[in-house]
VEXDREN-2710 file (C-alpha; in Angstrom, 1 decimal):
% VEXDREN-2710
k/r/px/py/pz
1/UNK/0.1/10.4/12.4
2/UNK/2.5/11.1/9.5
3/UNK/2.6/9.1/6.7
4/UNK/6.1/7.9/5.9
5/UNK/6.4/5.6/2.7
6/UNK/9.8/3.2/2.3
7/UNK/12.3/4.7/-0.5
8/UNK/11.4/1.5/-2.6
9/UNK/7.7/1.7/-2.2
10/UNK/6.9/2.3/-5.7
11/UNK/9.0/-1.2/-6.5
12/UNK/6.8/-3.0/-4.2
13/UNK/4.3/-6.0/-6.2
14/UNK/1.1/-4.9/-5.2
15/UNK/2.3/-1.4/-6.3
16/UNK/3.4/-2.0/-9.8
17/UNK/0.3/-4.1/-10.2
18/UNK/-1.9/-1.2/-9.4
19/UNK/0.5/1.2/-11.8
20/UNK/0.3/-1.2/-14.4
21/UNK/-3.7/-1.6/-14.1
22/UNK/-4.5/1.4/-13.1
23/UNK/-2.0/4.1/-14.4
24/UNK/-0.2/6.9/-12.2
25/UNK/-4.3/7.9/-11.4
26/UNK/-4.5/4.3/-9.5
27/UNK/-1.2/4.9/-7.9
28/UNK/-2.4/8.4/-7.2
29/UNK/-5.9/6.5/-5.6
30/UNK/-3.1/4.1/-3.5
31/UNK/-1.5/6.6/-1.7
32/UNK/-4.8/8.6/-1.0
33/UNK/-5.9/5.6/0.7
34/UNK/-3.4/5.6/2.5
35/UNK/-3.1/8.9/3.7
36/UNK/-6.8/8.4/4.7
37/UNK/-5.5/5.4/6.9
38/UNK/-2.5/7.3/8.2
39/UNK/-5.5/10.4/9.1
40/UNK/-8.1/8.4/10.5
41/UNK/-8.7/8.2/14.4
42/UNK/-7.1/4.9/14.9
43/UNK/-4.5/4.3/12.3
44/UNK/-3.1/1.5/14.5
45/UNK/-5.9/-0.9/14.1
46/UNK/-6.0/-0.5/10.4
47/UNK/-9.7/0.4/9.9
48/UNK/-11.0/3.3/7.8
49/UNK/-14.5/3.7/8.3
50/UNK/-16.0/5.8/5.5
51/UNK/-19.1/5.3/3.4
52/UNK/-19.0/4.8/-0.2
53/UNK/-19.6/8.2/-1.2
54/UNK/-16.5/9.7/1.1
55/UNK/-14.3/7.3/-0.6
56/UNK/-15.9/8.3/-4.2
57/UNK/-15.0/11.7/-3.2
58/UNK/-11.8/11.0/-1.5
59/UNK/-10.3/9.3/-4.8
60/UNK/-12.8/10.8/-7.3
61/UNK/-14.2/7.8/-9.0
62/UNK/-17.4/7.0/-9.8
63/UNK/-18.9/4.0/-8.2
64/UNK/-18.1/1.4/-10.6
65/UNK/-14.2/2.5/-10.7
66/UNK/-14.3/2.7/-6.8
67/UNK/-15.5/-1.4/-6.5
68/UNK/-13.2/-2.4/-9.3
69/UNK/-10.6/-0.6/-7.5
70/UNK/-10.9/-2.2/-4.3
71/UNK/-11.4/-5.3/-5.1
72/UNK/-8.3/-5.1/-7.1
73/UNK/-6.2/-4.4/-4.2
74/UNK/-9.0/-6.8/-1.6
75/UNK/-8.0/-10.0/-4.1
76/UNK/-4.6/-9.4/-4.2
77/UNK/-5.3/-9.4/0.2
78/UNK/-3.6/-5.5/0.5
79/UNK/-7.1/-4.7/2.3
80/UNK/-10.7/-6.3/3.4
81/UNK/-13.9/-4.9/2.6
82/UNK/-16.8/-4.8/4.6
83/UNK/-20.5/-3.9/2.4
84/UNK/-21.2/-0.2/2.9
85/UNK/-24.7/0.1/4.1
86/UNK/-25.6/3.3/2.4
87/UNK/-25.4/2.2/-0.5
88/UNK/-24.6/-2.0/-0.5
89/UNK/-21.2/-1.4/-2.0
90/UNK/-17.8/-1.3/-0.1
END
């Protein structure tokens, strides 16, 4: 499945609040997750099932910048987490 981004998705809130905590790198992070959604076997149901390390590697954070990423974006309700169990953390 193709991802295809609106023309004003850089404009949207939960966007400029992850440019403005997180830089172009957390922007950068975004829109790898999303690709990873848009790639994953069932984009449809909106479940990415990857351990933690996948998703270190994936957006190349260390595991403390991985959490406070996500739960950036999980308290602002752009995505759930459920605890990884190879390691406890999502």
């Amino acid at each position: 499945m193709p991802l295809s981004l609106p023309p004003s998705f850089s404009s949207r809130p939960i966007v400029r609040k992850i440019e403005q905590r997180f830089g172009l790198p957390g922007f950068a992070r975004l829109l790898k997750l999303l690709e990873q959604l848009a790639e994953s076997p069932s984009p449809e149901s909106g479940v990415i099932e990857l351990p933690a390390s996948d998703w270190r590697e994936v957006l190349q954070v260390g595991q403390l910048e991985l959490h406070v990423f996500l739960a950036y974006l999980a308290s602002d309700g752009f995505l759930a987490l459920e605890p990884d169990p190879e390691s406890g953390s999502p």
